[in-house]
Backbone as a printed PyTorch tensor [residue, N CA C, xyz], in Angstrom:
tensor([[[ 94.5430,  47.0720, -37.3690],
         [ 95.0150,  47.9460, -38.4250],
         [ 94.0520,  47.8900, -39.5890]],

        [[ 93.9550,  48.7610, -40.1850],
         [ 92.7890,  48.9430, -41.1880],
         [ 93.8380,  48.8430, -42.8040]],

        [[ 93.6020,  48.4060, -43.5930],
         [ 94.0880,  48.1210, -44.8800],
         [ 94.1640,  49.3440, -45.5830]],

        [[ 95.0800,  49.5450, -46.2620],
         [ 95.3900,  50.9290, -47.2090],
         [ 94.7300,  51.3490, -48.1510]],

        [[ 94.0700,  52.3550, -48.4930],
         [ 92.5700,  52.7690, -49.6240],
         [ 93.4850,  52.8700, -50.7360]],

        [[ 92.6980,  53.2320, -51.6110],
         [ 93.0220,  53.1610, -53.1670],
         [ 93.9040,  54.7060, -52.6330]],

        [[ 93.2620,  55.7940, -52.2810],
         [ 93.7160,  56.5070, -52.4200],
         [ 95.1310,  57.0180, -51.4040]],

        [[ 95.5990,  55.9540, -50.4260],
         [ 96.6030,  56.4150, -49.7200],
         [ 97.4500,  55.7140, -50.5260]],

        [[ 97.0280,  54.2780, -51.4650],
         [ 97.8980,  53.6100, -52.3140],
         [ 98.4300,  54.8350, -53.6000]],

        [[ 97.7100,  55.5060, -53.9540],
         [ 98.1390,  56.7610, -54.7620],
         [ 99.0000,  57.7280, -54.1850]],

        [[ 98.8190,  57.8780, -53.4870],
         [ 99.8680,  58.8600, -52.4020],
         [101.3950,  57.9860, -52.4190]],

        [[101.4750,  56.8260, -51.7010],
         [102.6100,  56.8360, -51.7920],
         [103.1930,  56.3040, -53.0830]],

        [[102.3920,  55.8320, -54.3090],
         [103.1870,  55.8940, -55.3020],
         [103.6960,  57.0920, -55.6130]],

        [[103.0180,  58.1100, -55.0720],
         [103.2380,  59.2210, -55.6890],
         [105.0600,  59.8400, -54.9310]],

        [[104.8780,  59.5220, -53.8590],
         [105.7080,  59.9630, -53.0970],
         [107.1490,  58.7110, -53.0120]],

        [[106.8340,  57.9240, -53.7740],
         [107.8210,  57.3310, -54.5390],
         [108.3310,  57.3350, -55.3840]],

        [[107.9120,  58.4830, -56.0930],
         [108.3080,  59.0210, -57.3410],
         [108.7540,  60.0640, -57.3760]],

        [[108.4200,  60.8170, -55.9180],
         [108.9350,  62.2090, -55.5400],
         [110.6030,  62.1210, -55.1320]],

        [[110.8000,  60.6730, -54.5020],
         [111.7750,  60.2110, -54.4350],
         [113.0290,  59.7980, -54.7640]],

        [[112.4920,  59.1660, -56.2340],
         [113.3790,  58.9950, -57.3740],
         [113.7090,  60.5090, -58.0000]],

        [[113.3160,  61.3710, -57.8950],
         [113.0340,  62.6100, -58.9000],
         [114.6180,  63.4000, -58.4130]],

        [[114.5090,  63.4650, -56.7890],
         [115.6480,  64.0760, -56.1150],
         [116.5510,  62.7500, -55.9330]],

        [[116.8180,  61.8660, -56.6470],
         [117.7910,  60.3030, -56.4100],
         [118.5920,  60.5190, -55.4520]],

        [[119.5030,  61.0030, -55.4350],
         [120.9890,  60.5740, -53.9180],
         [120.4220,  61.8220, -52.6270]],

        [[119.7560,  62.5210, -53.1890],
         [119.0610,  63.9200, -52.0930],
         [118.4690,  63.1710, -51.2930]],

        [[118.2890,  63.7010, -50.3090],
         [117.1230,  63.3370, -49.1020],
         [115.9010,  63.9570, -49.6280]],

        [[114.8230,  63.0910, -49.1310],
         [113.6870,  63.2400, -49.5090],
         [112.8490,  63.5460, -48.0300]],

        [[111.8300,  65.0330, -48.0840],
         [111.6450,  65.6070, -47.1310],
         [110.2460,  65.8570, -47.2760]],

        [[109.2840,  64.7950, -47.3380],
         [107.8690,  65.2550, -47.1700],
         [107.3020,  66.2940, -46.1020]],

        [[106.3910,  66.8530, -46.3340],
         [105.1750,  68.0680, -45.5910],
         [105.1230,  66.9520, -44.5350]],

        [[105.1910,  67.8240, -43.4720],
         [104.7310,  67.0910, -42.1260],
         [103.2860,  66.8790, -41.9660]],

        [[102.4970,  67.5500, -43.0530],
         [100.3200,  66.9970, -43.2950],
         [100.9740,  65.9920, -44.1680]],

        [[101.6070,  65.5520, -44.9030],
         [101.8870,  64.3320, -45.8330],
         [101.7730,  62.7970, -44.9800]],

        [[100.7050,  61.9900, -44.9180],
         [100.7930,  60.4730, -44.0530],
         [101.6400,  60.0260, -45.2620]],

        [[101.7650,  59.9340, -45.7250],
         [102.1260,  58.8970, -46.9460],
         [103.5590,  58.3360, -47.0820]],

        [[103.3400,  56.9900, -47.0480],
         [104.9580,  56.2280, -47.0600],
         [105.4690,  56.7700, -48.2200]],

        [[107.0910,  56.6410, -47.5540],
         [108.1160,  57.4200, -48.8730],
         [108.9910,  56.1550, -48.6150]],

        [[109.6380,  55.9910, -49.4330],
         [111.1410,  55.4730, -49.4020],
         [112.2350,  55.6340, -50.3710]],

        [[112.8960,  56.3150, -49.8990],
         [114.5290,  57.0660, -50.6250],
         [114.9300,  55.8690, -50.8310]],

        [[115.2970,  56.0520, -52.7880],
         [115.6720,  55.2890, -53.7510],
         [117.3910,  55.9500, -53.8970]],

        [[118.1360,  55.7120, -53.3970],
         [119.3850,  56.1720, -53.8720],
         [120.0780,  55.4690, -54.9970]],

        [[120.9070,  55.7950, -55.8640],
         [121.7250,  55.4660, -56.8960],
         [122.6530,  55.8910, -57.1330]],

        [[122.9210,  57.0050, -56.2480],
         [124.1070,  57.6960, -56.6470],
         [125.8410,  56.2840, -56.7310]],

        [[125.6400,  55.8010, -56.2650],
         [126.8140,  54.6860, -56.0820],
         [126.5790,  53.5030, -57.4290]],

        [[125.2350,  53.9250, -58.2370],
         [125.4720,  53.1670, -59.5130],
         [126.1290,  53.1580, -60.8720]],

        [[126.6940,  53.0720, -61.7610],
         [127.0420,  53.2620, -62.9470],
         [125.4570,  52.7990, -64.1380]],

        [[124.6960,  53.7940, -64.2330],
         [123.8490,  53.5180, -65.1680],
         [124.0850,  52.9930, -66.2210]],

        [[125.1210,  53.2280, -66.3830],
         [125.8640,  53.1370, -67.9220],
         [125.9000,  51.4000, -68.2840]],

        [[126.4430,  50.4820, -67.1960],
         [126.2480,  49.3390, -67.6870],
         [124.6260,  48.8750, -66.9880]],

        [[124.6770,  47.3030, -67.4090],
         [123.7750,  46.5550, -67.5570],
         [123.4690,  46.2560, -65.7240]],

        [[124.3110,  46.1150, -64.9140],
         [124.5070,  45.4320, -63.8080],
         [124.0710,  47.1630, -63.1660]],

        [[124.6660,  47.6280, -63.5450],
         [124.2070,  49.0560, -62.7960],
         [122.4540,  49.6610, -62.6340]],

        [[121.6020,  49.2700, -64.2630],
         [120.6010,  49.3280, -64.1780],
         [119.8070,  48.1600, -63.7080]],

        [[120.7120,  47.0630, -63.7940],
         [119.3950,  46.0850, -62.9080],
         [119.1710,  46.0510, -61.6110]],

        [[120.4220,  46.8540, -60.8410],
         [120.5980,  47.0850, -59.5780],
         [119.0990,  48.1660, -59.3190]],

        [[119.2020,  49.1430, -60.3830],
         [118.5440,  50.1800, -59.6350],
         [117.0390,  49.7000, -60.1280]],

        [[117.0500,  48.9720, -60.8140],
         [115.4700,  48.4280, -60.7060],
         [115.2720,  47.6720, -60.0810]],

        [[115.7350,  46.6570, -59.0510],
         [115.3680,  45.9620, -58.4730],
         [115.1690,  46.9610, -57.0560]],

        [[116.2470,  48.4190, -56.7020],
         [115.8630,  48.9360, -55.8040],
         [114.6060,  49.6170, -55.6210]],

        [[114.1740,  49.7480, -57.2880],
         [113.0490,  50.8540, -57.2160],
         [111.8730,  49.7070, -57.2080]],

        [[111.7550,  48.4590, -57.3150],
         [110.9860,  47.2730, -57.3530],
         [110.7200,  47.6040, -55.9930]],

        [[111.5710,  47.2320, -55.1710],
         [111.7670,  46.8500, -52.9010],
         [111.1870,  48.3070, -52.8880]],

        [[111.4710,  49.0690, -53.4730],
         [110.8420,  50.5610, -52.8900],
         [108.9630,  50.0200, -52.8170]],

        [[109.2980,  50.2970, -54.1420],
         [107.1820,  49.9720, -54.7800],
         [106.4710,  49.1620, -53.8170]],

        [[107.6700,  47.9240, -53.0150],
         [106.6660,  47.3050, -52.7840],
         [106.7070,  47.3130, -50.9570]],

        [[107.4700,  48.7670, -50.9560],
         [107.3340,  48.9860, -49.1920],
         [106.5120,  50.0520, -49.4420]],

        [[106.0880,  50.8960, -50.3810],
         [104.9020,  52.3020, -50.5400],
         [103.8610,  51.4230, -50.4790]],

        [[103.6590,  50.5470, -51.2880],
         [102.0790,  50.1610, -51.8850],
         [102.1120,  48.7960, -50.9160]],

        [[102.3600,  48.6430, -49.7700],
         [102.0090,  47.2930, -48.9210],
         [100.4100,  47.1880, -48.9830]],

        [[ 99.9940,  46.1570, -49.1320],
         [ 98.6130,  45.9230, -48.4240],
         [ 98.7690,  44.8450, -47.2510]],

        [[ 97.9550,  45.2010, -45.9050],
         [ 98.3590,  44.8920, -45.1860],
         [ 97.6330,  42.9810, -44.8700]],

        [[ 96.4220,  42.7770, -45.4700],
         [ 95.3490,  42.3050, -45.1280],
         [ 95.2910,  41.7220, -46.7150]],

        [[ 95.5390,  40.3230, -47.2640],
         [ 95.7450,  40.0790, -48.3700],
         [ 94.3650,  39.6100, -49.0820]],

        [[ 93.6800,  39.3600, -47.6930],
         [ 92.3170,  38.7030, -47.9790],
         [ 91.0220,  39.5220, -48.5980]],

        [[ 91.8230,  41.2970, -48.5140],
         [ 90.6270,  42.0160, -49.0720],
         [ 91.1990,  42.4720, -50.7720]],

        [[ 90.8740,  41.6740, -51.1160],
         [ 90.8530,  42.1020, -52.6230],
         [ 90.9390,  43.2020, -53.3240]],

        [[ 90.2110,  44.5370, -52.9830],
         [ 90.0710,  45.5550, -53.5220],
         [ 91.5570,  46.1350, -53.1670]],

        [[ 91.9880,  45.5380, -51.7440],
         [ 93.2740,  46.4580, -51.3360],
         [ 94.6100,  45.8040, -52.0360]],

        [[ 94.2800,  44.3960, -52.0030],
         [ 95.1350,  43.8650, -53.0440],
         [ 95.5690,  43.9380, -54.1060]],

        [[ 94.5320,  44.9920, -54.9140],
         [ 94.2880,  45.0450, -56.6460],
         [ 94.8480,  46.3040, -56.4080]],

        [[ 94.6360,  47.1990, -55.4680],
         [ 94.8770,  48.5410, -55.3650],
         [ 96.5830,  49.1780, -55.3170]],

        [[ 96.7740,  47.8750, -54.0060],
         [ 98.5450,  47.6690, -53.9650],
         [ 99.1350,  47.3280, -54.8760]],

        [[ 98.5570,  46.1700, -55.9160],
         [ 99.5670,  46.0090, -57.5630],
         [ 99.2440,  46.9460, -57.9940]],

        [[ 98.0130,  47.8530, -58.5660],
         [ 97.8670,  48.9270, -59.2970],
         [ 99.1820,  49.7630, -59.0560]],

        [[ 99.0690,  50.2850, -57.7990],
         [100.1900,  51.4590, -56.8070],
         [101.2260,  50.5600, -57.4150]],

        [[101.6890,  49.7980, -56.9380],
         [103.1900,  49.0420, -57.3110],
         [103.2810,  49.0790, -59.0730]],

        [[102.8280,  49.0430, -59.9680],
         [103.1150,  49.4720, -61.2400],
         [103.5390,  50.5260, -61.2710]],

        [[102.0830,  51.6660, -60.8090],
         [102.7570,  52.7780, -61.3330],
         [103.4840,  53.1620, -60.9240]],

        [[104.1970,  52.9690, -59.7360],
         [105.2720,  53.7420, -59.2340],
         [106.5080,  53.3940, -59.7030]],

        [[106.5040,  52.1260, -60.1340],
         [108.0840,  51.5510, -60.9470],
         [107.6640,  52.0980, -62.6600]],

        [[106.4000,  52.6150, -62.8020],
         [106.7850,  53.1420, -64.3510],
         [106.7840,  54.4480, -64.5730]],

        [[106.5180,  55.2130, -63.2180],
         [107.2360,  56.6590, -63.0360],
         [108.2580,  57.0110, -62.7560]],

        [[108.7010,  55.7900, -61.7460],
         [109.9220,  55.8010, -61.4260],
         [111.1350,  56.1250, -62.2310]],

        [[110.2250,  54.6470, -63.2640],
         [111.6600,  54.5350, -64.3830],
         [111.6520,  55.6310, -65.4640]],

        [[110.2850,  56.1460, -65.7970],
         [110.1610,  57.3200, -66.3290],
         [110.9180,  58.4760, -66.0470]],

        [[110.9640,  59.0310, -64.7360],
         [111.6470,  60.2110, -64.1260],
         [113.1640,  59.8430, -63.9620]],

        [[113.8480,  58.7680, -64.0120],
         [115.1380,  58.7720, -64.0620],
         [115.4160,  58.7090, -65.9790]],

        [[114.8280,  58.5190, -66.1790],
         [114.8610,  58.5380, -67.8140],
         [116.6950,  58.4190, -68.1560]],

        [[116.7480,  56.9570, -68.0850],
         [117.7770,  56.4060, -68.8450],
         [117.2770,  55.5200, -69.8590]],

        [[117.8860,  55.2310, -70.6260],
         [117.3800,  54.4580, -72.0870],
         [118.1830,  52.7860, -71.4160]],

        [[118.7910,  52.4620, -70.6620],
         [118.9910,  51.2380, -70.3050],
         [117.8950,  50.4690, -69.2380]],

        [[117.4580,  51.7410, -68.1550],
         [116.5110,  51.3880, -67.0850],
         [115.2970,  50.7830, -67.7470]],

        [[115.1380,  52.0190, -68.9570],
         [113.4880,  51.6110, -69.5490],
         [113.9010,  50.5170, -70.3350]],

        [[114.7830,  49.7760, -71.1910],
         [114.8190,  48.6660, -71.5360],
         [114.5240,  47.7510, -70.5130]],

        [[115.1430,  47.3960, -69.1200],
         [115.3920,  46.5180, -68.3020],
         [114.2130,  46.2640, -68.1230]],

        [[112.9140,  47.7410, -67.7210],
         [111.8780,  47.7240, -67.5850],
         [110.7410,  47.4570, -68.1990]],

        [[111.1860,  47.1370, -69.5860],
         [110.0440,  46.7170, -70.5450],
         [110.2410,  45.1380, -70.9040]],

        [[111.5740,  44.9230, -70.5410],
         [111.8250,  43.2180, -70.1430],
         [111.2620,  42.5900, -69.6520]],

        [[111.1950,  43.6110, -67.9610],
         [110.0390,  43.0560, -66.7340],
         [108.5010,  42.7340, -67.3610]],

        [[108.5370,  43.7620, -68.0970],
         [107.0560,  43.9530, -68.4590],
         [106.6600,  42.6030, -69.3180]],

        [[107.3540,  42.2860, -70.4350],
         [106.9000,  41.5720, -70.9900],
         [106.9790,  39.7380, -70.5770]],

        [[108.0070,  39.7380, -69.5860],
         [108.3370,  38.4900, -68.6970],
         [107.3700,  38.4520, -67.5610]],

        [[106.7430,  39.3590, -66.9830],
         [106.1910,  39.5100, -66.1030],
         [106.5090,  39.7160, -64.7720]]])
């Protein structure tokens, strides 16, 4: 198996974000689309509390980090490429659901690491 390029790592952030965008919908990529997806559902959350948004960030976390796998840990560039992908897709993520509790939870992460 050959390790994931910068640019298929862009794809499926991207298409992890396409994901979140339609939340409880099915998500129906172009059959020319290679690019890993994984349907983020929430519809069964209450955003509203605290337990509701940490739920859905930890789902959109397990998402990020089944799009942006690198397969081969030993090549560096694909390694740097897969955290790159895995950011942005949890800060579009949390962007495109645009709740004011998610992006707190998420700037928590950020600053805890």
């Amino acid at each position: 198996m050959t390790s994931a390029t910068s640019t298929d790592l862009l794809r499926a952030s991207a298409a992890l974000t396409a994901c979140l965008i339609v939340g409880a919908s099915a998500y129906a990529a172009a059959p020319t689309d290679p690019s890993p997806s994984v349907q983020v559902s929430y519809h069964d959350l209450n955003l509203a509390t605290e337990e509701g948004t940490q739920a859905l960030y930890a789902r959109i976390v397990s998402a990020a980090h089944k799009v942006c796998e690198v397969r081969d840990i030993r090549n560096l560039a694909a390694f740097a490429a897969a955290s790159a992908c895995r950011e942005q897709a949890i800060a579009r993520a949390v962007h495109d659901v645009n709740n004011p509790r998610l992006a707190a939870v998420y700037t928590a992460h950020q600053r805890h690491g």
